[in-house]
VOGU-3710 file (C-alpha; in Angstrom, 3 decimals, decimal comma):
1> xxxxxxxxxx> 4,542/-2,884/93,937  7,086/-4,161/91,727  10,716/-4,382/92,216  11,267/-1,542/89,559  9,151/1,179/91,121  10,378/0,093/94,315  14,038/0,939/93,359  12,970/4,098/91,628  11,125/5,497/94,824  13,431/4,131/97,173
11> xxxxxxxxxx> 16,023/5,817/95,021  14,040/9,162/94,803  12,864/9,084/98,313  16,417/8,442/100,098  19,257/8,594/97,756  18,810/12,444/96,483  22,710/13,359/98,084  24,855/11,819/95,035  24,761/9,269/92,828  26,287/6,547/95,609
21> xxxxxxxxxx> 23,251/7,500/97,735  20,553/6,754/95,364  22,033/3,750/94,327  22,475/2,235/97,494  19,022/3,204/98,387  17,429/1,874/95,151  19,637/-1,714/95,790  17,410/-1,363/99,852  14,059/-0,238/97,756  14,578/-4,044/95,658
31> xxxxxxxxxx> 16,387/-5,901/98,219  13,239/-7,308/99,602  12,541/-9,270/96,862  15,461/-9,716/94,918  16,543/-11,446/98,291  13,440/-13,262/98,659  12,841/-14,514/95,156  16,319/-13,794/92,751  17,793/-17,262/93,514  14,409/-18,701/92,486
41> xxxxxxxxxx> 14,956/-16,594/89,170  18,486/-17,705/88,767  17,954/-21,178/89,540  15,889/-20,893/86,389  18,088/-18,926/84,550  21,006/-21,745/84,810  18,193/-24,343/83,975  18,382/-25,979/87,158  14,014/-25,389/87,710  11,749/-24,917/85,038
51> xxxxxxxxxx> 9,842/-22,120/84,477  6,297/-22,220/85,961  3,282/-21,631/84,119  2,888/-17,767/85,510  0,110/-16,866/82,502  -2,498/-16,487/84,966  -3,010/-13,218/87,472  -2,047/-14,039/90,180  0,417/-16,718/89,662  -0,449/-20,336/91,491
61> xxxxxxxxxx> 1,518/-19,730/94,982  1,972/-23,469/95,112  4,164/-23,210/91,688  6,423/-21,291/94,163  8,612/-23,089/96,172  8,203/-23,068/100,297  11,588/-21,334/100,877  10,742/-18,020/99,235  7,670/-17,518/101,776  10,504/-17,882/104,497
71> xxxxxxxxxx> 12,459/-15,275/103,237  9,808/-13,069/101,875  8,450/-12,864/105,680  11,680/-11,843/107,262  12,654/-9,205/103,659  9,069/-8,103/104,272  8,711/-7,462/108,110  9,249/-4,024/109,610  10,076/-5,652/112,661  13,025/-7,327/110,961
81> xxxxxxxxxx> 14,017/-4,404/108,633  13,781/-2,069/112,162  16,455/-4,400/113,942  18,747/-4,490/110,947  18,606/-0,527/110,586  19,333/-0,396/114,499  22,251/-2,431/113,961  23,929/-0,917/111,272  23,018/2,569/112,971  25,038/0,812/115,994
91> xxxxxxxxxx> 27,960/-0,476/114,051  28,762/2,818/111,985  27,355/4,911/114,737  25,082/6,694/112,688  21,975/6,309/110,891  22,538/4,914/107,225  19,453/6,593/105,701  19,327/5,078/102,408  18,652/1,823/104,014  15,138/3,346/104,440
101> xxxxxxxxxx> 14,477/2,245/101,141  13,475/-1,159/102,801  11,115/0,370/105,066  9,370/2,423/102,667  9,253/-1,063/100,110  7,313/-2,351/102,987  5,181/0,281/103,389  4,234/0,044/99,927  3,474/-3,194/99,599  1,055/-3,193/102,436
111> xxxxxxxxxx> -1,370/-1,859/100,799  -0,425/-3,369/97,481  -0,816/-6,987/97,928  -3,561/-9,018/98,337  -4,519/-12,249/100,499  -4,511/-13,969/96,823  -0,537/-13,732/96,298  1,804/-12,895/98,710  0,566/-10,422/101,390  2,732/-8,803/103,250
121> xxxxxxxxxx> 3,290/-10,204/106,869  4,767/-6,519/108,243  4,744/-7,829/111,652  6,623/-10,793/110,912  7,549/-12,577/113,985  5,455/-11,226/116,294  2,180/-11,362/114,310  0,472/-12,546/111,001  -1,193/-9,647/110,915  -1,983/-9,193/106,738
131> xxxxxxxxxx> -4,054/-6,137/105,061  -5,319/-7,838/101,731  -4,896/-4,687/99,398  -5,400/-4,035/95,783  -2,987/-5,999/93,812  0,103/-3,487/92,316  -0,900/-4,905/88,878  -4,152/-2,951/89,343  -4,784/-0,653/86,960  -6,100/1,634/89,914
141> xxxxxxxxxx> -2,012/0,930/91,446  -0,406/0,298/88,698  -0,904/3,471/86,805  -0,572/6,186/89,272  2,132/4,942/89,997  4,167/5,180/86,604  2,383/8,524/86,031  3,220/9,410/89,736  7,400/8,112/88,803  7,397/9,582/85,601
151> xxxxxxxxxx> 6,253/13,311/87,285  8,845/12,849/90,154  11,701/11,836/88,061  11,037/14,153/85,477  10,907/17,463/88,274  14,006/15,866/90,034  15,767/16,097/86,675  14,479/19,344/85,763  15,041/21,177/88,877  18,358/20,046/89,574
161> xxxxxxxx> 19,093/21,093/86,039  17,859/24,425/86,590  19,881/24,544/90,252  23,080/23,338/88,393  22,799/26,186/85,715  21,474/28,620/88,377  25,318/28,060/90,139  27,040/28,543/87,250
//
């Protein structure tokens, strides 16, 4: 999936309270891979690394540097994102449920990524366990999910229009 939609469900899916709440769980739906490949994007951004030739579908992983498989294993493993929800829920003493926005990114991109480019290592320590998937850029993905956004967004905006006026 791509770090868009990801915000825009994880924003629809947890953050429906107030504005604060579905933009802290649309920054969880993209942290996985703004954390895992924004300084890449930045480094290239301040000139420090060119841009790699990323024409072809999927992109040659070996024009990616090593350090963004590190970090895309931890941003990417439910294990991991399970922990880090179990310690905030520890530290605040309750549950911060727009952080589920990371889960649900991970769900996503189970199914959504292929052995060819980055699969997603959900298990990540504990095993390598990888479901090669049908590539978000899919028509067959990509689509339904716009259409799918689109539909959501559009009800979410209508309905709590119609609630707002309803209470007035």
């Amino acid at each position: 999936m791509d770090i868009v939609s990801h915000g825009l469900w994880g924003g629809l899916a947890f953050g429906r309270k107030n504005k604060k709440s579905f933009w802290t769980a649309a920054a969880f739906g993209i942290a996985p891979d703004f954390l895992a490949f924004g300084p890449f994007f930045v480094s290239i951004f301040l000139g420090l690394r060119k841009l790699p030739d990323i024409r072809q579908e999927p992109p040659d992983p070996s024009l990616i540097p090593s350090y963004i498989s590190h970090v895309y294993n931890a941003t990417h493993s439910l294990i991991v994102f399970l922990i880090a929800f179990l310690i905030i829920w520890a530290i605040f003493k309750k549950p911060l449920w727009e952080m589920s926005a990371w889960g649900l990114h991970i769900l996503m991109d189970i199914p959504t990524h292929s052995h060819v480019f980055f699969p997603t290592p959900f298990l990540w320590p504990i095993s390598g366990l990888e479901v090669n998937g049908i590539p978000w850029s899919h028509p067959i993905i990509l689509f339904p999910d716009i259409i799918l956004l689109a539909a959501l967004y559009a009800w979410f905006f209508l309905f709590k229009k119609r609630t707002r006026s309803a209470t007035i």
